[in-house]
C-alpha positions in Angstrom: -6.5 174.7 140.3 -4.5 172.5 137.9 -1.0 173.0 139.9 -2.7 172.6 143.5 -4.1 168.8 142.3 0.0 168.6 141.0 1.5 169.8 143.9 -1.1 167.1 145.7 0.2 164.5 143.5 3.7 165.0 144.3 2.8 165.0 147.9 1.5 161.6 147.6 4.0 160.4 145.7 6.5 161.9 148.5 4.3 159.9 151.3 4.5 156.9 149.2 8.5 157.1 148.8 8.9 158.2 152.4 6.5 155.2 153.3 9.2 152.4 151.3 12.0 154.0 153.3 10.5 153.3 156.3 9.3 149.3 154.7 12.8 148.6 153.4 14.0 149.5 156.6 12.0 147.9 159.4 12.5 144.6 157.0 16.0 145.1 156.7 15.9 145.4 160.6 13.6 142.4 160.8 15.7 140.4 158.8 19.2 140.9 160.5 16.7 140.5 164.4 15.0 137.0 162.8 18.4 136.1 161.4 20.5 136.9 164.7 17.3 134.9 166.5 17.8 131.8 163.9 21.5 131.6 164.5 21.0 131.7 168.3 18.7 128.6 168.2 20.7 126.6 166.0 23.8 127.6 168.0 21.8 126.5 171.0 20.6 123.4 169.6 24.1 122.0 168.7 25.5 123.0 172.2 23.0 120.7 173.5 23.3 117.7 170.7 27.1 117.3 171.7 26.6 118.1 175.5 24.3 114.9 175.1 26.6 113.1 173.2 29.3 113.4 175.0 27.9 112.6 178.2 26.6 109.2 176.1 30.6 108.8 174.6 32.0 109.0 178.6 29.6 106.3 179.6 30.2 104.1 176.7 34.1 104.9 177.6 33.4 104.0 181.1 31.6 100.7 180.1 34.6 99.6 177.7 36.9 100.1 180.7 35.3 98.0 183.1 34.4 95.6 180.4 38.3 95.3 179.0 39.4 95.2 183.1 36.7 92.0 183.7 37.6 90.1 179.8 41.2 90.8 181.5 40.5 88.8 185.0 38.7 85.7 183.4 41.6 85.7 180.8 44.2 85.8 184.1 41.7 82.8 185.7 41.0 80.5 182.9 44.8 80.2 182.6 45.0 79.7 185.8 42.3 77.4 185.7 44.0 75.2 183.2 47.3 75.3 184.9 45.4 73.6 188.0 43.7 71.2 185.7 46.6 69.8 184.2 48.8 69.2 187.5 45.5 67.7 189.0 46.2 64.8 186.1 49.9 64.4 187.3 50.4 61.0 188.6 54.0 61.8 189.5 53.1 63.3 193.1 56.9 64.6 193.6 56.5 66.5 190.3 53.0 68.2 191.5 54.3 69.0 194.6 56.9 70.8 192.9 54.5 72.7 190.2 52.3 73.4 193.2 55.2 75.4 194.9 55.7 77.1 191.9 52.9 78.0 190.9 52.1 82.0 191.3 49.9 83.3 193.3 46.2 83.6 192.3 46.4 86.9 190.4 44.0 89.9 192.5 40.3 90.3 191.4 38.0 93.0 192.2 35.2 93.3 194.2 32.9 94.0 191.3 29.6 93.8 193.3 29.8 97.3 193.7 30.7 97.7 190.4 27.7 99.7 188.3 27.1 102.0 184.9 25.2 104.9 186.1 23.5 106.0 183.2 23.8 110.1 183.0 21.1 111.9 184.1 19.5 114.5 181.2 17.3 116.0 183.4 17.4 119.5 183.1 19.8 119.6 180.1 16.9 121.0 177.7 15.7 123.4 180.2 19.2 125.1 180.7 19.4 125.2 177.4 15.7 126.7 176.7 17.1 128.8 179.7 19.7 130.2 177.8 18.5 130.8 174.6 15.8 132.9 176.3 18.5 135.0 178.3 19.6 135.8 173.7 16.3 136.4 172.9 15.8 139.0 175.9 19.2 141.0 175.3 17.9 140.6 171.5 14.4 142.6 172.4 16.5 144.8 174.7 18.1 146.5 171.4 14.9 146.6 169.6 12.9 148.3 172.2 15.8 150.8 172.4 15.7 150.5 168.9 12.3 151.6 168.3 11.7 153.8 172.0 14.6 155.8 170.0 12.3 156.1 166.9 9.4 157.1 168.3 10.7 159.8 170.4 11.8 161.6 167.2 8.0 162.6 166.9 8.2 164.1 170.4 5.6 167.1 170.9 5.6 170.1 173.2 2.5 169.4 175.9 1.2 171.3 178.6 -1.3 171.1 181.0 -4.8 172.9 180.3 -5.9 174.5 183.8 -9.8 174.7 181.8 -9.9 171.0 181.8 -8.4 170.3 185.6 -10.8 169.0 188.1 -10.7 171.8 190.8 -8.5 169.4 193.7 -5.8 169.6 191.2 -3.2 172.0 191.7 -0.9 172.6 188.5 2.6 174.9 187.9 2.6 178.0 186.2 4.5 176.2 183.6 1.6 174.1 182.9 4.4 171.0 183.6 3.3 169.8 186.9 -0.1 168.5 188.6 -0.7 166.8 191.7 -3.6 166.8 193.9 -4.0 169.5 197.0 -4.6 168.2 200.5 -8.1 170.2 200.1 -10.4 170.5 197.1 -10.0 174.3 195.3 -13.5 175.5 195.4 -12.9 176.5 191.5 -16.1 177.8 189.4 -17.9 174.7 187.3 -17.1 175.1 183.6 -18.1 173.0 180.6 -14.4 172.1 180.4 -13.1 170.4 182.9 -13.8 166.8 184.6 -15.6 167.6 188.2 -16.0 163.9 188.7 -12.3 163.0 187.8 -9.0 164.1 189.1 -7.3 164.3 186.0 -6.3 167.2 183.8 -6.4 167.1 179.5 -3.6 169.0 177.9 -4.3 172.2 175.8 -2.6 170.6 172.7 -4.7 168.3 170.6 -4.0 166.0 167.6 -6.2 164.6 165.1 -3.4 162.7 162.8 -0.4 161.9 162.7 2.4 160.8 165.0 2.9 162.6 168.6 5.2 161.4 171.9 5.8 162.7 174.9 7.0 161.5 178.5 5.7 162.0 182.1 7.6 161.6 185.2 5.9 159.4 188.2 8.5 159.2 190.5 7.2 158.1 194.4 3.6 158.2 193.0 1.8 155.5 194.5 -1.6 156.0 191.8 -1.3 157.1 188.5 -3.4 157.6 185.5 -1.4 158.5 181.7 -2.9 158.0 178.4 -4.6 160.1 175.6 -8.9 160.7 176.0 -11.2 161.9 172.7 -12.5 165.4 172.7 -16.4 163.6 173.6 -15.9 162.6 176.7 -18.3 162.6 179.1 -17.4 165.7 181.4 -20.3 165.7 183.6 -20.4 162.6 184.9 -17.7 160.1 186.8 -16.5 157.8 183.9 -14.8 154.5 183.8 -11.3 154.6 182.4 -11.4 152.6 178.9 -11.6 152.8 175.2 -15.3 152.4 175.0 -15.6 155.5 176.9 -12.6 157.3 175.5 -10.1 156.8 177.2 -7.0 154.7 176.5 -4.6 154.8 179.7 -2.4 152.9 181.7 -1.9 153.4 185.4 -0.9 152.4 188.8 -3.0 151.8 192.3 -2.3 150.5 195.6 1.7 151.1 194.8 2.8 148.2 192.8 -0.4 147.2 190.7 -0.4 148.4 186.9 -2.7 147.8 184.8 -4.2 148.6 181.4 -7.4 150.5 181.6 -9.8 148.5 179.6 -13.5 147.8 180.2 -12.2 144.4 182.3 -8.9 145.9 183.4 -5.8 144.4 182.5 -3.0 143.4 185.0 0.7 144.4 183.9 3.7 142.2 185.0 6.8 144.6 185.1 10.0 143.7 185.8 10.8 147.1 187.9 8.6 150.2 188.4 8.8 152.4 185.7 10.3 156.0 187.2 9.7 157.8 183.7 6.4 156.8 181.2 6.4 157.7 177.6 3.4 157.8 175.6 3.2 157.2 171.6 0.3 157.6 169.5 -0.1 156.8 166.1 -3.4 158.4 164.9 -3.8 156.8 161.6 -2.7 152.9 163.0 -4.7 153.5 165.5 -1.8 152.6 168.0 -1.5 154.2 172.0 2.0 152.5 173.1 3.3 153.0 176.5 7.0 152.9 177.0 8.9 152.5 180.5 11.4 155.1 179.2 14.8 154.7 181.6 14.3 150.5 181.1 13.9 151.0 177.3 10.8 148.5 177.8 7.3 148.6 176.5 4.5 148.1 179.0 1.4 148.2 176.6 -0.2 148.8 173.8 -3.6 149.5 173.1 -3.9 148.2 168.7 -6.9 148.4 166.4 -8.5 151.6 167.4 -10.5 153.7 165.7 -9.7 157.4 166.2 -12.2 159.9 164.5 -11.6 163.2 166.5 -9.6 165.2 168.2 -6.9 163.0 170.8 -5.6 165.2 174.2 -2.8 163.7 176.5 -4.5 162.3 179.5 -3.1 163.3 182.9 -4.5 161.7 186.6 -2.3 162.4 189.5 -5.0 160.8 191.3 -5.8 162.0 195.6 -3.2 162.8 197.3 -4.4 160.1 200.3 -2.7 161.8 203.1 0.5 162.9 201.8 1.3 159.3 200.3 0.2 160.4 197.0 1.5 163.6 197.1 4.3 164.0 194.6 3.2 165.3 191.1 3.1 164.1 187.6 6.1 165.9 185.7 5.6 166.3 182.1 10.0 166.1 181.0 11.5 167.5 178.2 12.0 164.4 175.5 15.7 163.2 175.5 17.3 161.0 172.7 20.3 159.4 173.9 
């Protein structure tokens, strides 16, 4: 009795040692991300002090040019002026003549009615630079979602598809890999297992702690439904989608419409359609993350959930709708590149 409560006790304090690992790391990572982020903006922010200032210093150049050329003219014609002046006092009209002749030529002048300072426009200076800094911070969150998509493969689990649970349109491979919906509904017996009202299929595996992953294929599927459901769902009747009824999915509808299944639905703005979705659950955090697995992107996460039984992968290939919804949902082998 006394060395199983040790053993415990050294298991804990195992957990506990693994569980600073994992804290000094992610803050190690955090800091050299927030740092990397920090530099970028104050890089950024210089860029766009001296792009201002130097368009300010070439208009103040401009302005001392035009100034120095127009000090330089009414220099050239108060000289001149003077010159004029003073013959226009001679009495000796032989010696003005003379000066007259001799006098130079009234020295050229420009036309400075077209003459302006065109203050330099800022508009969009900030913006670019905004613009760019965002451009940093995406490539930044590109190596941290490949970062973490990496991580949470490494608790990649082996899943395959329970034919108990299927509703009867569903046709699945003998590897328990594949599912799409037949052209006609299988006229399959009624059992307390599967989902009549649903087409959707659990997996035989369940997990009630814990860290799991695993990736489905939904290649030229135009409706979709992936996720995890709890072992009390309702199996009798046709169910909404959603966490209050125990189910936390993601999917796709009409072709290019995702959207997180919640009691009120939530619409997903991708930036391409994912080809290959990974699903992560962290039982304990109560955390269902769905990863578009070839763009190294996350789509959504479902946080703050309360898990208190048994969690099976969640598979809806949805009708097949004339052959437009034909090809299957492919549960892949987990790849770390």
């Amino acid at each position: 009795m006394m060395r199983r409560r040790r053993l415990k006790i050294q298991e804990i304090k195992r957990s506990v040692d693994l569980s600073e690992k994992d804290a000094d790391r992610e803050i190690a990572e955090g800091v050299q991300v927030f740092t990397a982020l920090m530099e970028s903006v104050e890089r950024k922010l210089n860029e766009l002090i001296n792009t201002i200032k130097e368009k300010q210093k070439s208009t103040e150049k401009q302005a001392e040019v035009f100034i120095k050329e127009l000090e330089q003219e009414i220099s050239e014609l108060k000289k001149r002026s003077s010159e004029v002046e003073q013959l226009s006092r001679s009495e000796d009209h032989l010696h003005l003549l003379q000066s007259v002749q001799s006098l130079k030529a009234a020295p050229p002048t420009k036309d400075w009615t077209q003459v302006s300072i065109h203050p330099p426009s800022y508009e969009g200076t900030v913006v670019r630079a905004v613009s760019q800094l965002e451009e940093t911070f995406g490539k930044e969150m590109k190596k941290l979602l490949e970062s973490e998509l990496k991580r949470v493969q490494q608790y990649a689990v082996d899943v395959t598809l329970d034919p108990d649970t299927a509703n009867p349109a569903l046709v699945l491979s003998d590897n328990g890999k594949q599912v799409n919906c037949g052209d006609v509904d299988k006229k399959l017996p009624k059992t307390p297992t599967n989902v009549s009202d649903c087409t959707c299929v659990l997996a035989k595996q369940s997990f009630s702690s814990g860290k799991f992953y695993f990736e489905v294929q939904v290649k030229e599927k135009t409706k979709w439904s992936l996720g995890v459901a709890r072992e009390s769902i309702n199996r009798k009747e046709n169910v909404t989608l959603s966490p209050q009824n125990g189910f936390w999915t993601v999917g796709l509808k009409h072709g290019n419409k995702y959207e997180a299944r919640t009691r009120h639905p939530v619409r997903l703005s991708l930036k391409c359609q994912p080809q290959k979705v990974g699903v992560f659950v962290d039982y304990e955090e109560g955390l269902v993350s769905f990863y578009d697995v070839d763009a190294a992107a996350l789509i959504y996460s479902f946080t703050g959930c309360s898990f208190t039984e048994k969690l099976f992968p969640f598979f809806s290939p949805s009708f097949n709708y004339g052959g437009t919804n034909s090809a299957p949902l492919i549960i892949t082998p987990v790849r770390v590149n």
